[in-house]
PDB file of N, CA, C and O in Angstrom:
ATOM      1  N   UNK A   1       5.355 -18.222 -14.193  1.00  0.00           N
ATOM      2  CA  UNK A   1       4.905 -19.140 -13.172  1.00  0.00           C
ATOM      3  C   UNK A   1       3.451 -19.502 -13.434  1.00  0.00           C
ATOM      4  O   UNK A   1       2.538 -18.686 -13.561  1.00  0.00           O
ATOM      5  N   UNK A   2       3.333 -21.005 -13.508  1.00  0.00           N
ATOM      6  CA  UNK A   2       1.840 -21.389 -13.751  1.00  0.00           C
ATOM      7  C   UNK A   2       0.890 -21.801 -12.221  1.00  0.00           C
ATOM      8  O   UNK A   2       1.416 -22.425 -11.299  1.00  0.00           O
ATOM      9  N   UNK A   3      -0.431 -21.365 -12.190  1.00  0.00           N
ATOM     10  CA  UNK A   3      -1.006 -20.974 -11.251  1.00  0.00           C
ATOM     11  C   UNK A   3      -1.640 -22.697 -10.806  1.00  0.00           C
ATOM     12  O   UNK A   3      -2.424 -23.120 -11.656  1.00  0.00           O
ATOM     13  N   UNK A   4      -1.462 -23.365  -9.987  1.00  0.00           N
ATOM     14  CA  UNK A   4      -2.482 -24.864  -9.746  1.00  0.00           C
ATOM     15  C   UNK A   4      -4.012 -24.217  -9.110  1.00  0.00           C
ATOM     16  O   UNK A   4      -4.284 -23.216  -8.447  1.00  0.00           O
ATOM     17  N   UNK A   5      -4.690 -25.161  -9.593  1.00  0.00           N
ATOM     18  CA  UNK A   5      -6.434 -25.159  -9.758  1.00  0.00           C
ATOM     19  C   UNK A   5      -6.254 -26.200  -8.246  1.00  0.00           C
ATOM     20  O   UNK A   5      -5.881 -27.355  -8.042  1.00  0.00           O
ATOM     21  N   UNK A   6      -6.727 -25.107  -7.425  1.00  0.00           N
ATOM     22  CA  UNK A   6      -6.962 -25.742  -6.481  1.00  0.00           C
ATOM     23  C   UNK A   6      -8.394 -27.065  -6.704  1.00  0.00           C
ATOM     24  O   UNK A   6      -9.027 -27.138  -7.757  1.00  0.00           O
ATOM     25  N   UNK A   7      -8.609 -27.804  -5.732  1.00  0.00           N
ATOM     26  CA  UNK A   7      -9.678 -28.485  -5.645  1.00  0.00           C
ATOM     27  C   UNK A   7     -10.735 -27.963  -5.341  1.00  0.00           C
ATOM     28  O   UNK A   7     -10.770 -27.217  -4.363  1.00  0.00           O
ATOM     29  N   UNK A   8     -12.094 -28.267  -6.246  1.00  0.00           N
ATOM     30  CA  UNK A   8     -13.531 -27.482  -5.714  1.00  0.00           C
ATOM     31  C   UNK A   8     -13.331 -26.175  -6.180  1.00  0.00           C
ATOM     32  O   UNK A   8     -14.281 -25.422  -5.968  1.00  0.00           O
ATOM     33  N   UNK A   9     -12.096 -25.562  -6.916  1.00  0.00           N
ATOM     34  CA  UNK A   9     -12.463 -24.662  -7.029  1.00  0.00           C
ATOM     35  C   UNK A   9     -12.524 -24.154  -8.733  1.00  0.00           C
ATOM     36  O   UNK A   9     -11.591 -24.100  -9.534  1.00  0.00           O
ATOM     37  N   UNK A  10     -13.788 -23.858  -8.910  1.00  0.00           N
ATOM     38  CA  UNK A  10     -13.853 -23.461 -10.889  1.00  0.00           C
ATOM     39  C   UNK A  10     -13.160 -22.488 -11.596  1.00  0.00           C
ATOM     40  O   UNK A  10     -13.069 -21.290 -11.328  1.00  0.00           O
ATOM     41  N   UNK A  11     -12.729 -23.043 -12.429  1.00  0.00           N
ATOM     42  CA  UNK A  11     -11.539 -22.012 -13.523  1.00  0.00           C
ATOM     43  C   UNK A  11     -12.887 -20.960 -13.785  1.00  0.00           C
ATOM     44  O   UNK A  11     -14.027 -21.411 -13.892  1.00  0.00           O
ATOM     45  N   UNK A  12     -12.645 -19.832 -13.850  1.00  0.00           N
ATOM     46  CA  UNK A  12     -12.866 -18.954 -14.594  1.00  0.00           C
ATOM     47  C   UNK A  12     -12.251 -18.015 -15.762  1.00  0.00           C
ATOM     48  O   UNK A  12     -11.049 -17.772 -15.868  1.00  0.00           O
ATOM     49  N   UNK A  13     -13.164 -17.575 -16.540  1.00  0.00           N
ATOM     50  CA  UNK A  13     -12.583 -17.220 -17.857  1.00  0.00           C
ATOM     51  C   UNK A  13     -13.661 -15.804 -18.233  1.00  0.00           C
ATOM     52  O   UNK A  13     -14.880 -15.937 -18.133  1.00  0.00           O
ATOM     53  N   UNK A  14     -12.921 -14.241 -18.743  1.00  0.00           N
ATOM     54  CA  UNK A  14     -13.677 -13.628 -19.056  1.00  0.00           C
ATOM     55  C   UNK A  14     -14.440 -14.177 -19.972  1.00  0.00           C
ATOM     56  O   UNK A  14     -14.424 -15.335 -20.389  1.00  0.00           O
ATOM     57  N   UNK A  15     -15.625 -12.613 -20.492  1.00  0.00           N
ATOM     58  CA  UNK A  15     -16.367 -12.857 -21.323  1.00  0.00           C
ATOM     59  C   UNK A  15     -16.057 -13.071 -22.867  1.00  0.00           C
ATOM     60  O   UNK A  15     -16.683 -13.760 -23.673  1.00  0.00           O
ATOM     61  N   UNK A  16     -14.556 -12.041 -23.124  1.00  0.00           N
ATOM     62  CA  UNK A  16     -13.849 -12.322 -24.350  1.00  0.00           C
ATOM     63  C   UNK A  16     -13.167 -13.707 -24.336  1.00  0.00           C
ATOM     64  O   UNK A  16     -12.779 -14.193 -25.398  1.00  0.00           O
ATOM     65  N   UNK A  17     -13.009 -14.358 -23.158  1.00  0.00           N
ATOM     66  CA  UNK A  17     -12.327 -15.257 -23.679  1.00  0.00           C
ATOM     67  C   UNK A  17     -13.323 -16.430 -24.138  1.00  0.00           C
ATOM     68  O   UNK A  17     -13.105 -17.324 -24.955  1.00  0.00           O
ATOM     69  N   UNK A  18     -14.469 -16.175 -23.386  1.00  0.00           N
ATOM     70  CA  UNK A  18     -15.380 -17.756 -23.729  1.00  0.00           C
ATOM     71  C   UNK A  18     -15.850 -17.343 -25.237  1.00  0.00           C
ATOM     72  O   UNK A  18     -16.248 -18.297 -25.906  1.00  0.00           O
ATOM     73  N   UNK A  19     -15.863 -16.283 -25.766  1.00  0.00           N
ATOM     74  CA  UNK A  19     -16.361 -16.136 -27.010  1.00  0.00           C
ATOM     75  C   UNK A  19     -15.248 -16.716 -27.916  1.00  0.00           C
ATOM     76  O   UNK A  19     -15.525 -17.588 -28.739  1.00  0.00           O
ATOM     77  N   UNK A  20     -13.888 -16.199 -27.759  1.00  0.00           N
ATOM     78  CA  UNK A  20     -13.114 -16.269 -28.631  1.00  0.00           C
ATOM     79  C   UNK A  20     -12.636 -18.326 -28.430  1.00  0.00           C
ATOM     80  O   UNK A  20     -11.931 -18.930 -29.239  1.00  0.00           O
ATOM     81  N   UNK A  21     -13.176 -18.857 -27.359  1.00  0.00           N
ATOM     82  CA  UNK A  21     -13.913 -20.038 -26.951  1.00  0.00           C
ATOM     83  C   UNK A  21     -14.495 -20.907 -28.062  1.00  0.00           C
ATOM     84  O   UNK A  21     -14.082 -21.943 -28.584  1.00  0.00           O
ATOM     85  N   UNK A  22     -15.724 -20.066 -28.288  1.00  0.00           N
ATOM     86  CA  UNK A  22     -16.628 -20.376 -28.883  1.00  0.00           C
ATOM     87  C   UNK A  22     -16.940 -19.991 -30.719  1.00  0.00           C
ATOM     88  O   UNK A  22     -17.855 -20.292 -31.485  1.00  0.00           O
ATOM     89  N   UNK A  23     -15.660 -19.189 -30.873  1.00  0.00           N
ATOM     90  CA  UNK A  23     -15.645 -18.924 -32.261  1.00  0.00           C
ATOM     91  C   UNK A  23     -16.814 -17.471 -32.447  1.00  0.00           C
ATOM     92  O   UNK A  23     -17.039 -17.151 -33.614  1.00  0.00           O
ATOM     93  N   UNK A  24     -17.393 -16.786 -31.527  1.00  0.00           N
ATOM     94  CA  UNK A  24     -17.725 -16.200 -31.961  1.00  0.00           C
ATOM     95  C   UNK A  24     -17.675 -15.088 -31.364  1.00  0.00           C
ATOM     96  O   UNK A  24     -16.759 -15.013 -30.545  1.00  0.00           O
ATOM     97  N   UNK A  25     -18.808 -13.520 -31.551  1.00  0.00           N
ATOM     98  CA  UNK A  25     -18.338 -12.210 -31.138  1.00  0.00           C
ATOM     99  C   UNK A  25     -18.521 -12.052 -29.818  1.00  0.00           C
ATOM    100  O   UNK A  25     -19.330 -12.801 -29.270  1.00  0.00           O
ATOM    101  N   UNK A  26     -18.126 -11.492 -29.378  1.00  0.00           N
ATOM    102  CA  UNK A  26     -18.523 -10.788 -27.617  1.00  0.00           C
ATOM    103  C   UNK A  26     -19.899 -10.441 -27.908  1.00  0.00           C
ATOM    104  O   UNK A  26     -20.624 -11.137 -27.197  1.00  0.00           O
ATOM    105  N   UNK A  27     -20.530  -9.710 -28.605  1.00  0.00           N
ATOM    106  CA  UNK A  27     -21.711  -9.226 -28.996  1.00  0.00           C
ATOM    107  C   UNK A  27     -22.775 -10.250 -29.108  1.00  0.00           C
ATOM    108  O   UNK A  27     -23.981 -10.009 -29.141  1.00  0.00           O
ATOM    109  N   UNK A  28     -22.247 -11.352 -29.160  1.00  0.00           N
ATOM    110  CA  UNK A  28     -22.968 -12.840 -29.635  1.00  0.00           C
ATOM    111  C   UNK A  28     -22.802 -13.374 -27.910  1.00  0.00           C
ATOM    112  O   UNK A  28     -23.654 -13.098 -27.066  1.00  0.00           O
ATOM    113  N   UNK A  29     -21.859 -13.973 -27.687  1.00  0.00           N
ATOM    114  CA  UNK A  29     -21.720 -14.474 -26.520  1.00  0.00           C
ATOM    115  C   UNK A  29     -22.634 -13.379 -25.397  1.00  0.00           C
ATOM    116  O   UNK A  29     -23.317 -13.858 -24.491  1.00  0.00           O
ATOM    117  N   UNK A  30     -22.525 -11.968 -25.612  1.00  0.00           N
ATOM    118  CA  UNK A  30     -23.503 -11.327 -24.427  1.00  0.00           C
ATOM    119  C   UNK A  30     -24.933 -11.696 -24.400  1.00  0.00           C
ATOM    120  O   UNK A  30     -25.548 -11.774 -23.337  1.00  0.00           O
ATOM    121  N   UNK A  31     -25.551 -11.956 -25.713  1.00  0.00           N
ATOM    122  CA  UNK A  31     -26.695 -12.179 -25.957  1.00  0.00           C
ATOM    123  C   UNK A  31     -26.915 -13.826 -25.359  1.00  0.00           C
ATOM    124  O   UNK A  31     -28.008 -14.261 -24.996  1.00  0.00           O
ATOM    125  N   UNK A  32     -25.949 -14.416 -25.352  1.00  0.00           N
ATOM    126  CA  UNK A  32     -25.724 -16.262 -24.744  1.00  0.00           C
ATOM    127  C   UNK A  32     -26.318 -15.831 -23.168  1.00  0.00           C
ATOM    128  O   UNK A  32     -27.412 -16.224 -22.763  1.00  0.00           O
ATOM    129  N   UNK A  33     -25.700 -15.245 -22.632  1.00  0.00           N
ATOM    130  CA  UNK A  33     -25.548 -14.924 -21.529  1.00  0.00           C
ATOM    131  C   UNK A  33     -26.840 -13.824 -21.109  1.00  0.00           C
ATOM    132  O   UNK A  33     -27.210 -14.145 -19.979  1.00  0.00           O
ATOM    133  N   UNK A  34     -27.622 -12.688 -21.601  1.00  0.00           N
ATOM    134  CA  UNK A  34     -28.417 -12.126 -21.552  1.00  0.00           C
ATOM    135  C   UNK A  34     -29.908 -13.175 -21.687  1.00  0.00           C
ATOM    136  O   UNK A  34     -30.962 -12.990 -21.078  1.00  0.00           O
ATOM    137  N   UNK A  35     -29.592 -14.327 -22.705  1.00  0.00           N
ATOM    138  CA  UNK A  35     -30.759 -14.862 -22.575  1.00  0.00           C
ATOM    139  C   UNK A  35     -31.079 -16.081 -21.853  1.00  0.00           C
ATOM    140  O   UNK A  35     -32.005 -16.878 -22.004  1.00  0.00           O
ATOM    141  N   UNK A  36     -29.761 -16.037 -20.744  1.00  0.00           N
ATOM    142  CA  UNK A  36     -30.034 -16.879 -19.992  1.00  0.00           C
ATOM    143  C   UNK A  36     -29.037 -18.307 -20.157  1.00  0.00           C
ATOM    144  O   UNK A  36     -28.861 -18.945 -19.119  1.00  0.00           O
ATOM    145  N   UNK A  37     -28.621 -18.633 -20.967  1.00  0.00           N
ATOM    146  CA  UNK A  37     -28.418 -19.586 -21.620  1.00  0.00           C
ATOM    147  C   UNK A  37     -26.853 -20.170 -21.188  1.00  0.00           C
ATOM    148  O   UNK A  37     -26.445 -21.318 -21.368  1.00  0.00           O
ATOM    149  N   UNK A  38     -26.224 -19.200 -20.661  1.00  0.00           N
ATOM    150  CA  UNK A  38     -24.890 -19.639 -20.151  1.00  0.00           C
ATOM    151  C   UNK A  38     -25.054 -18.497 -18.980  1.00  0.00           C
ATOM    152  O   UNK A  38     -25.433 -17.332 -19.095  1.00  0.00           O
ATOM    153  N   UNK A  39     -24.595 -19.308 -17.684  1.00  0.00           N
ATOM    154  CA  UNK A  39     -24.438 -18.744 -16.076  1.00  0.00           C
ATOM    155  C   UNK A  39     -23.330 -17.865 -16.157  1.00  0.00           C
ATOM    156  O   UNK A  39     -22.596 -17.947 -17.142  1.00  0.00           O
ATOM    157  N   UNK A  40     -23.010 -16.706 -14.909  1.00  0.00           N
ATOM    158  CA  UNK A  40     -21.825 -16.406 -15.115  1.00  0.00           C
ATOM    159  C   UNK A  40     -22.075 -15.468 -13.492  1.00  0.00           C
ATOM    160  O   UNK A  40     -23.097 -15.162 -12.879  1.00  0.00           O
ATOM    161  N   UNK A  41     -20.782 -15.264 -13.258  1.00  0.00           N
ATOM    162  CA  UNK A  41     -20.621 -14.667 -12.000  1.00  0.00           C
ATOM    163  C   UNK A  41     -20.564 -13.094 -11.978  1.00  0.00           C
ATOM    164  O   UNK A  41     -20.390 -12.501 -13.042  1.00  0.00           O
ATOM    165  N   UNK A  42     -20.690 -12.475 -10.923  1.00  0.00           N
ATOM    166  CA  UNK A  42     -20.299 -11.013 -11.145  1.00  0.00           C
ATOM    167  C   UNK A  42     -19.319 -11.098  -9.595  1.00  0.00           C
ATOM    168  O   UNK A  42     -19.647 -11.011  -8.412  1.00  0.00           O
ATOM    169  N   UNK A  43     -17.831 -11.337 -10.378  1.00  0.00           N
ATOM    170  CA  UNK A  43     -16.806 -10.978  -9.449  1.00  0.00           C
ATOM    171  C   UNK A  43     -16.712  -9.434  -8.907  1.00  0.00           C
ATOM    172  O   UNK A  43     -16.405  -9.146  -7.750  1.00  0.00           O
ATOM    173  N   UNK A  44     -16.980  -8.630  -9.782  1.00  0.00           N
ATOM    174  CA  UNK A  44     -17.333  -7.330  -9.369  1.00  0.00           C
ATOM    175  C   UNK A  44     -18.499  -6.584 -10.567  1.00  0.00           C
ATOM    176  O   UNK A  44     -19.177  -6.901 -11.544  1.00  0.00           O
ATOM    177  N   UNK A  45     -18.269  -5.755  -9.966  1.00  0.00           N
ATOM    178  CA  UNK A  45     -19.578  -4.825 -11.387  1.00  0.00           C
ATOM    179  C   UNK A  45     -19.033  -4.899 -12.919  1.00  0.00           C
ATOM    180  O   UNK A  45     -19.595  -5.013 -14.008  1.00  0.00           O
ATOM    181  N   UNK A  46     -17.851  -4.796 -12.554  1.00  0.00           N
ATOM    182  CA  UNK A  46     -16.516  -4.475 -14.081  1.00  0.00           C
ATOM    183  C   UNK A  46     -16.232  -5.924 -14.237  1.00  0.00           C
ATOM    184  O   UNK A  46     -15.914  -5.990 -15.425  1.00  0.00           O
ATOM    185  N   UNK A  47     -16.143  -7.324 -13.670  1.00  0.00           N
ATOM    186  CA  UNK A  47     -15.945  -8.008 -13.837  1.00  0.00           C
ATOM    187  C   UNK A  47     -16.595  -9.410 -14.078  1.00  0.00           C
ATOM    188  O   UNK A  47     -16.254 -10.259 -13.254  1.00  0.00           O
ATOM    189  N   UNK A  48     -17.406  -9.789 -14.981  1.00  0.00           N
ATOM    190  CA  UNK A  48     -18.288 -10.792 -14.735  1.00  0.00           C
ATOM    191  C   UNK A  48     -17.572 -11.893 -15.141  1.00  0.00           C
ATOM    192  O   UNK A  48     -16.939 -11.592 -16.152  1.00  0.00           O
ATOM    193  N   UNK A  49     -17.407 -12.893 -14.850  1.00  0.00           N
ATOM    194  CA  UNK A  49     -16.533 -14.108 -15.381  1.00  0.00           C
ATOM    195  C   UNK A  49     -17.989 -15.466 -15.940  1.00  0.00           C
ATOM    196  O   UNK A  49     -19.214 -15.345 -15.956  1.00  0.00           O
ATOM    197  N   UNK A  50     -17.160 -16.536 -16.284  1.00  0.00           N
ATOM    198  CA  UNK A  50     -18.229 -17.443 -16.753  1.00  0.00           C
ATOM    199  C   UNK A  50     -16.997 -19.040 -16.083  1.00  0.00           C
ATOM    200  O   UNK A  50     -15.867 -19.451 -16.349  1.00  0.00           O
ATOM    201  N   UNK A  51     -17.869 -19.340 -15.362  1.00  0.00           N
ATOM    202  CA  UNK A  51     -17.208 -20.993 -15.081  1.00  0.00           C
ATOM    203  C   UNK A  51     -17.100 -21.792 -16.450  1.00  0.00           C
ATOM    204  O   UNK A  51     -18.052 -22.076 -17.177  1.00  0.00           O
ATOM    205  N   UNK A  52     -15.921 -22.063 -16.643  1.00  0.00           N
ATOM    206  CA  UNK A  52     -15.673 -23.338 -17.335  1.00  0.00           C
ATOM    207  C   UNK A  52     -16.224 -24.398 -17.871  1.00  0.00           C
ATOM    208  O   UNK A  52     -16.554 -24.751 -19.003  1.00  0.00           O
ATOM    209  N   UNK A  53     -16.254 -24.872 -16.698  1.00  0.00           N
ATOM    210  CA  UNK A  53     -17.950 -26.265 -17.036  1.00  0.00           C
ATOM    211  C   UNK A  53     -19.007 -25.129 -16.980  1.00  0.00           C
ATOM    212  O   UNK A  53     -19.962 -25.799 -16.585  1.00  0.00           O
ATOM    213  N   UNK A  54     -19.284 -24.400 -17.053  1.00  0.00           N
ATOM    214  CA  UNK A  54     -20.375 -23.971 -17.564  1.00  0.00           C
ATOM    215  C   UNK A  54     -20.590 -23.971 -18.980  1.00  0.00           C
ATOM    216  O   UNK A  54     -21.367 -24.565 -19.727  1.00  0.00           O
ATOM    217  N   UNK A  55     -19.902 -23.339 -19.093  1.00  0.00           N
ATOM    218  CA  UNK A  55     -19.469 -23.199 -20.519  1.00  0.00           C
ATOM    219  C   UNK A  55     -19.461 -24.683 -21.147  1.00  0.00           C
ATOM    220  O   UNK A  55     -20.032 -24.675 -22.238  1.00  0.00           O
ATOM    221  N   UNK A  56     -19.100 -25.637 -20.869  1.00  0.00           N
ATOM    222  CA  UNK A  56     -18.840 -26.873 -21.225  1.00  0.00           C
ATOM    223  C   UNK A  56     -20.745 -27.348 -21.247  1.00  0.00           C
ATOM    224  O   UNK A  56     -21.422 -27.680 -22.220  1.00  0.00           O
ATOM    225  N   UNK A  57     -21.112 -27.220 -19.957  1.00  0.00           N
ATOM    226  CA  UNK A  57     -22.452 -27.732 -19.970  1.00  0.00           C
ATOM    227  C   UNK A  57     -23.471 -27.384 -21.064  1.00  0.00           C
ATOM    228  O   UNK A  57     -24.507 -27.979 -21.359  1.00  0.00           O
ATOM    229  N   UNK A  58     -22.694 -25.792 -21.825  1.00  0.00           N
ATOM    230  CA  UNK A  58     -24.111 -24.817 -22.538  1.00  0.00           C
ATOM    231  C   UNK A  58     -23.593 -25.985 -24.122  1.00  0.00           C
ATOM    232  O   UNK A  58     -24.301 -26.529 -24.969  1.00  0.00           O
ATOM    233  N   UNK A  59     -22.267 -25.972 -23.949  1.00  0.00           N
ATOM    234  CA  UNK A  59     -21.959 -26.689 -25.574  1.00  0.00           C
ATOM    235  C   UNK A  59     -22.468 -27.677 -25.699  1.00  0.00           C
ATOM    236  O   UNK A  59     -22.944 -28.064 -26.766  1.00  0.00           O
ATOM    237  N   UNK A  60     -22.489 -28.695 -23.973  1.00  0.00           N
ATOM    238  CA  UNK A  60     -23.039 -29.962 -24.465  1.00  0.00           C
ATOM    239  C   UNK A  60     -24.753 -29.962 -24.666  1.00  0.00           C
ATOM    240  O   UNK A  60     -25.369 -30.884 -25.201  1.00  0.00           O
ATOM    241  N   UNK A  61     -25.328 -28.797 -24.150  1.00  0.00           N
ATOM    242  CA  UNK A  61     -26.610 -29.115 -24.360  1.00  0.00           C
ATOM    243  C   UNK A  61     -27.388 -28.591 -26.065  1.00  0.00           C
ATOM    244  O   UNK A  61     -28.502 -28.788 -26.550  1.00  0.00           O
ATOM    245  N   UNK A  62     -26.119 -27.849 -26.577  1.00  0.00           N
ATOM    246  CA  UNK A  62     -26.393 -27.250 -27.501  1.00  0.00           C
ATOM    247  C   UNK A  62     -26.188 -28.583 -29.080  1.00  0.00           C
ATOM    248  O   UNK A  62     -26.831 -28.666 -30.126  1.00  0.00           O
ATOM    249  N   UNK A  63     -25.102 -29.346 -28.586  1.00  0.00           N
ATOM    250  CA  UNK A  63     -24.652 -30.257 -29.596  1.00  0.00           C
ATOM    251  C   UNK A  63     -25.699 -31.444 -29.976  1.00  0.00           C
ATOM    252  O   UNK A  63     -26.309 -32.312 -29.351  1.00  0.00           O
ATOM    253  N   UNK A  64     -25.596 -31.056 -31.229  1.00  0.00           N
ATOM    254  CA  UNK A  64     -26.240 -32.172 -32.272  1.00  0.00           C
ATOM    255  C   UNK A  64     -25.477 -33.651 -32.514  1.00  0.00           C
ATOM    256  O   UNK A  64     -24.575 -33.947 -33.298  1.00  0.00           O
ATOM    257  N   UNK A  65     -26.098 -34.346 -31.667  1.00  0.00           N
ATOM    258  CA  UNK A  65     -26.117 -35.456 -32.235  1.00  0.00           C
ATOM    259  C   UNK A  65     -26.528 -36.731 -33.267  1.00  0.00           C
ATOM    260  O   UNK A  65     -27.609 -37.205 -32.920  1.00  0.00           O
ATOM    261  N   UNK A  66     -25.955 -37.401 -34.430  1.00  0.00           N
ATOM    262  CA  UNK A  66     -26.837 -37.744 -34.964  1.00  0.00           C
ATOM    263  C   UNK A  66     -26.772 -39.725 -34.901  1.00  0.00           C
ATOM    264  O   UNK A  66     -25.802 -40.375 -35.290  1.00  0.00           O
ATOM    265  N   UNK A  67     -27.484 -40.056 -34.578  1.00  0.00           N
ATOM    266  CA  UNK A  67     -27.426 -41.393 -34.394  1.00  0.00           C
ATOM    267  C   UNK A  67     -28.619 -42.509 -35.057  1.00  0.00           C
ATOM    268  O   UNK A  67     -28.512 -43.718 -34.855  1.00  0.00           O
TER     269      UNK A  67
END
């Protein structure tokens, strides 16, 4: 059974998943996140998640454009 995304409300995704996301290590992505650089929630102590468009916002500010 697939879950609907309510309205207003942001997908969340662990920390392994935005790495494996992003092509790279958990060890890498903590340091994303330690230096500020991508937001993330603390659903509980054991659980920190990262919004979606967040994640979306850190790629777009990170991407090279060349024009």
């Amino acid at each position: 059974m697939k879950l609907q995304q309510a309205a207003n409300v942001p997908e969340f995704i662990t920390f392994a998943q935005a790495a494996t996301l992003l092509s790279i290590s958990l060890r890498q992505f903590r340091r994303l996140v330690d230096g500020g650089k991508v937001p993330y929630v603390k659903v509980s102590e054991r659980a920190p998640r990262v919004r979606v468009g967040d994640l979306n916002d850190y790629l777009n500010s990170v991407t090279v454009r060349h024009g």
